[in-house]
C-alpha positions, 0 to 999 in steps of 0.5 A: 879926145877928137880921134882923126881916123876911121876904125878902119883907118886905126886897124890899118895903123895897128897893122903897120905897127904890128908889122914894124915892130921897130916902130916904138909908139902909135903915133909913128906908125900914124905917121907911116900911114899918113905918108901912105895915104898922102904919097902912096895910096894914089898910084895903087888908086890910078893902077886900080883905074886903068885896070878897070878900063881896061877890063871894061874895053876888053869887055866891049870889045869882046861883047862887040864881037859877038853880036 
């Protein structure tokens, strides 16, 4: 059978089952995290950018500075 998630995909939705122990099967708790990854993952990803930016520009300014 073709399993559509990484290992490291399945330890995610293992961990979100194990989390919602309300959630009653496997596939529920696929759903919980396609939903994630499809609706949520991209704004934790462009936090994570601007983040890095920022950090960067602060760099180059700090770096700027001292020269």
């Amino acid at each position: 059978m073709f399993n559509r998630f990484s290992k490291e995909q399945q330890q995610i939705i293992q961990f979100i089952q194990d989390f919602f122990l309300e959630v009653p099967s496997k596939f529920a708790a696929e759903r919980v995290f396609d939903f994630i990854k499809e609706s949520v993952a991209i704004h934790f990803y462009n936090i994570g950018i601007l983040d890095a930016h920022a950090a960067v520009l602060s760099h180059s300014r700090h770096s700027m500075m001292n020269c």
